[in-house]
N, C-alpha and C positions, 0 to 999 in steps of 0.2 A: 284342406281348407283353401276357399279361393281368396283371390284380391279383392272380389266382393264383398265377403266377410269380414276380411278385414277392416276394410272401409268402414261397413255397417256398425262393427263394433268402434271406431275412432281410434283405432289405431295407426290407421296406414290413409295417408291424402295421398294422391298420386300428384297434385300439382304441385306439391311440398318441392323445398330444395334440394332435399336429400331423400326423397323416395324411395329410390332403387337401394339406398343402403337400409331405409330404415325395412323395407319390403325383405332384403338378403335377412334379415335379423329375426324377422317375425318366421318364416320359412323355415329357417333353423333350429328355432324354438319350439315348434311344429315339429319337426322330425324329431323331436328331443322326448315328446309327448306331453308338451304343455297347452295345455287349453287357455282357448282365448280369454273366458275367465278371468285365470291367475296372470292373463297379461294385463287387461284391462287395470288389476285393480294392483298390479306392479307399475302402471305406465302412471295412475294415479297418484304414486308416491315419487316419481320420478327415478324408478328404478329398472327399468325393463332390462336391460343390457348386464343388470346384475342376477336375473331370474334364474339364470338355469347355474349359475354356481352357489346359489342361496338354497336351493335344494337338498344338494348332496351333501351342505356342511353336516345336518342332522337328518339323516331319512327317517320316516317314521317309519311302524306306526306310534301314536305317542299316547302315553298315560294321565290321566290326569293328578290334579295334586291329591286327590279324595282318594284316587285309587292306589298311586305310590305307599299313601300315611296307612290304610288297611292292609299293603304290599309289608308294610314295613314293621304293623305290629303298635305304632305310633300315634300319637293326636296329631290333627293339623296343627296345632301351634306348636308340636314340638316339630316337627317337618319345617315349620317355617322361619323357625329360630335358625336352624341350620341352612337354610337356602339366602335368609339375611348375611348370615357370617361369611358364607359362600360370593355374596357381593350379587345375588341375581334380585330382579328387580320384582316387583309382588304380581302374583297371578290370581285370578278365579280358583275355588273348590274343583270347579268342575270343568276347566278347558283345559285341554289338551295343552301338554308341557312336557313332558321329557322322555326318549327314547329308552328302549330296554339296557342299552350301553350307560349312559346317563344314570337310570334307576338305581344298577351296581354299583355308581357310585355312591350311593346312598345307604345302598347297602354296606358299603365298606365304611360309612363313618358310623354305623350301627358295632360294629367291630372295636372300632376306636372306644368307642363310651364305654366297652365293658373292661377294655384295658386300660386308659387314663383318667375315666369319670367325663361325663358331661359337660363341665362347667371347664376343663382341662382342654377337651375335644371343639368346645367351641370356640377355643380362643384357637388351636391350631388351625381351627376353616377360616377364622376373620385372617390371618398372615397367608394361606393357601388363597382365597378367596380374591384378595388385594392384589397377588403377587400373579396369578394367573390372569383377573382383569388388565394388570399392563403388559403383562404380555401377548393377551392379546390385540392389547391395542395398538402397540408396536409394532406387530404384525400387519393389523389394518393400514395404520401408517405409511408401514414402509411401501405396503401392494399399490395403495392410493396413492403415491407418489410416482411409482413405478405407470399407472395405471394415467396420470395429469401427464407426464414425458411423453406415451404412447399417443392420446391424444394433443397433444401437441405438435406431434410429425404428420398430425390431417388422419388419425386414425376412424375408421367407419365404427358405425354402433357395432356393428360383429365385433370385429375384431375385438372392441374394448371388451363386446360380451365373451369373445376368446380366450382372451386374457387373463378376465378373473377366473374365467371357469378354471384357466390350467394354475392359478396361485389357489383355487379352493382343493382342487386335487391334490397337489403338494404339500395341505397344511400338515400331513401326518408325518411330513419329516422332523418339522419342530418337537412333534410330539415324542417319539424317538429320539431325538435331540435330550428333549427334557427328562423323558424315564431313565435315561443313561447317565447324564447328570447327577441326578439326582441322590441315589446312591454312593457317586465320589463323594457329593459335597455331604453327605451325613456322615460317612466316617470321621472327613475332613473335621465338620462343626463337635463330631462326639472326642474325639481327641482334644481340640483346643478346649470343648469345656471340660473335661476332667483334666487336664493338664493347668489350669488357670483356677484351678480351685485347693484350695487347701487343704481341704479334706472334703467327702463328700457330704457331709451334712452342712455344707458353707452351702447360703441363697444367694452370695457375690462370686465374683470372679474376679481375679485381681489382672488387672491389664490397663494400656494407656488408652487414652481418648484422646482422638484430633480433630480439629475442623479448620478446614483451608478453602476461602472464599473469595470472590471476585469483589475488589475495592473501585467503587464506581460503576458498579453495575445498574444500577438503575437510570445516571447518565448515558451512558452507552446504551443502552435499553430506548429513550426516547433519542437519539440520534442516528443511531443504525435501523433500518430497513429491516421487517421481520426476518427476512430472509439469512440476511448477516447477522442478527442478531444469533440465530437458531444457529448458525456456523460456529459462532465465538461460543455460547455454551456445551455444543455439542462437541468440540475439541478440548473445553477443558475437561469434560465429561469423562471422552473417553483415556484422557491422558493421567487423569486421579486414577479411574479404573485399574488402567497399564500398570501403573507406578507404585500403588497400592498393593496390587497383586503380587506385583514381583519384587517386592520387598519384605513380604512374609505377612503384611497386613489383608481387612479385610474391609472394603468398602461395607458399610449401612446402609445408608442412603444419599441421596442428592435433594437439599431442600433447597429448592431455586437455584443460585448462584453458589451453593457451596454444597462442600461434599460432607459427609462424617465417614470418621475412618476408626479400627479397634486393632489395635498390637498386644502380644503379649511381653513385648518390655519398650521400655525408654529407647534403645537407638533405634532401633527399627522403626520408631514413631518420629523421632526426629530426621532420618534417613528420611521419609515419607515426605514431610511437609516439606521438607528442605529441596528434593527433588522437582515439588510441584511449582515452586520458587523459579528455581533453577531454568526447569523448561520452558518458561514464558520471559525468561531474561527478557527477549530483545522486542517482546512483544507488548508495544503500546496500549494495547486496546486491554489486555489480560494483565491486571497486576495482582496477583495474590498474596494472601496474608495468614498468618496459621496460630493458631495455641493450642497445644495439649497440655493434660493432667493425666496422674496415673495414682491408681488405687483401686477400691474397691466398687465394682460395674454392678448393677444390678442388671442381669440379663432377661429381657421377657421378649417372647413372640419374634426373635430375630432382633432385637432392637437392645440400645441399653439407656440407663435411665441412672439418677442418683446426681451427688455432688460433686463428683468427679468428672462426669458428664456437663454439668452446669457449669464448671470451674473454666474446662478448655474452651468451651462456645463462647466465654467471656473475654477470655482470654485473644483469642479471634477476633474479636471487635472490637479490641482496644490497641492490636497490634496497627502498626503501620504500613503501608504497602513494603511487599516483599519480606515482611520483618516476621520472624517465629518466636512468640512467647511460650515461654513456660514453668511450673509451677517448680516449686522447689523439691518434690519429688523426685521430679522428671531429670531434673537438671542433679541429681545426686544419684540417681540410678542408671546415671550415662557411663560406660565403662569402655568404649570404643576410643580408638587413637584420633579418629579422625574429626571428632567434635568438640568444639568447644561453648563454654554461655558467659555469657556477662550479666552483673547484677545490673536490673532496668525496675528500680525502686519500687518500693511499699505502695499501693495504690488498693482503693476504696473501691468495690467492682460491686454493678446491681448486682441485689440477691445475696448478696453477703453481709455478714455483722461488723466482721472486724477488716482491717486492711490487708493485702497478703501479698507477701515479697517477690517478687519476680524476675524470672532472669529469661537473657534473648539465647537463643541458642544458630550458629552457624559451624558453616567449614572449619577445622583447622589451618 
């Protein structure tokens, strides 16, 4: 293809400012065997320089939804139930959607339904579904950051299109990453749940719940610059995670400013909060605050649920910076030298009927 063409198509001005890069980039894409086409209607989305690593994330060729649901024995609506739960967003009957690698995977939740049931199988793709969207997004994230730094040092369209192409080659180390993974953590998750249960026909799990959050967060939120802001939660982020982990608990989740955390006993959950405390002693900007309870979890989909769950998150909100509530369980199932609680009075908490006595727990 010549530089006429290019032109012709509106891709390439040569009196532009940056010509000769945006000319190196089209040239490239061209040896790469992309037609002017699919650059046109990538330059239209303001994507050109992402073209040639957008490709190879999924080659085709691709199936459509009508042909997978006949592939798979299925109606479209039950196809679609599962591509909902999966977190993908709705297609046409008939356009082209998902490669032969892809399909298998469809195939393998056909598998699931005949060992868990249906209704079983779809709640495990809605927590599958969820959990692989941020991670991919975190992925995008991190490249996109990576990708704003390079242009930033005066990088040419190539280059940035270099770039992504060699993070889109890459992606299959995460992938690897995760199938490896994956298997520790189910041993990992199948032992705490039959160790946490009483017998196997118990639908609870007996274990503490924590939640340690950022007091002031939302002041700090409009006074810090997104940039600092994204710093201050992402250190306490990763210092729950840390702290968490290597204290025998297991993070849940991160709702905004605070975390949720699950032990299978009282010190280890106090050990926990206490720590997260601890680590931001001297820091201004971070003062956190914690309550746990301990009892009986109701466990679904990775997640827990129930009044025990409700009891710490209140407890959380009513502590004061730095200060760890908790419930009178908690604080009677502590059997450690190194802790101690004091009674912090009868208090009337949303969501509850009656009053319920509380004590602070710290260091010995």
């Amino acid at each position: 293809m010549s530089h006429a063409d290019f032109e012709a198509a509106h891709l390439y001005d040569p009196a532009a400012p940056k010509a000769v890069g945006r000319l190196e980039l089209l040239e490239w894409l061209t040896a790469r065997g992309i037609s002017i086409e699919e650059m046109q209607r990538a330059d239209a989305r303001g994507q050109l320089s992402f073209l040639a690593s957008g490709g190879i994330l999924r080659p085709g060729p691709y199936l459509t939804k009508r042909e997978l649901a006949a592939r798979l024995g299925i109606t479209l609506e039950q196809l679609e139930d599962f591509r909902i739960a999966f977190a993908l967003p709705p297609v046409e009957p008939d356009a082209p959607w998902c490669n032969e690698v892809e399909a298998q995977t469809f195939e393998a939740v056909a598998t699931g339904v005949t060992l868990f049931g249906q209704h079983a199988m779809l709640g495990l793709s809605r927590v599958l579904g969820s959990s692989v969207s941020r991670i991919a997004e975190a992925m995008a994230t991190t490249n996109h950051e990576r990708l704003r730094t390079i242009l930033g040092k005066g990088a040419s369209e190539l280059e940035i299109a270099k770039a992504a192409l060699a993070a889109t080659e890459g992606a299959g180390a995460p992938v690897r990453i995760i199938a490896g993974l994956l298997t520790i953590h189910l041993q990992l998750a199948a032992i705490r749940v039959r160790e946490r249960r009483s017998n196997f026909a118990d639908e609870t799990v007996n274990g503490c719940a924590g939640f340690v959050d950022l007091v002031g967060s939302t002041t700090l939120s409009r006074r810090l610059a997104p940039r600092e802001l994204a710093a201050v939660v992402d250190r306490f982020e990763e210092v729950a995670h840390d702290v968490a982990t290597d204290r025998g608990g297991r993070v849940v989740k991160f709702i905004g400013d605070e975390v949720m955390f699950v032990t299978g006993d009282a010190d280890s959950a106090c050990d926990i909060a206490l720590a997260l405390i601890e680590a931001f002693a001297g820091d201004p900007a971070v003062t956190p605050r914690g309550g746990l309870a301990e009892g009986a979890l109701l466990d679904r989909g990775g997640d827990y649920y129930g009044p025990i769950v409700n009891l710490a998150a209140r407890l959380a909100e009513l502590a004061v910076p730095r200060e760890v509530l908790v419930s009178m369980d908690v604080a009677g199932n502590i059997i450690g030298p190194g802790l101690c609680c004091e009674a912090a009075g009868r208090r009337l908490l949303r969501g509850f009927d009656e009053p319920i006595s509380l004590m602070s727990v710290s260091r010995a």
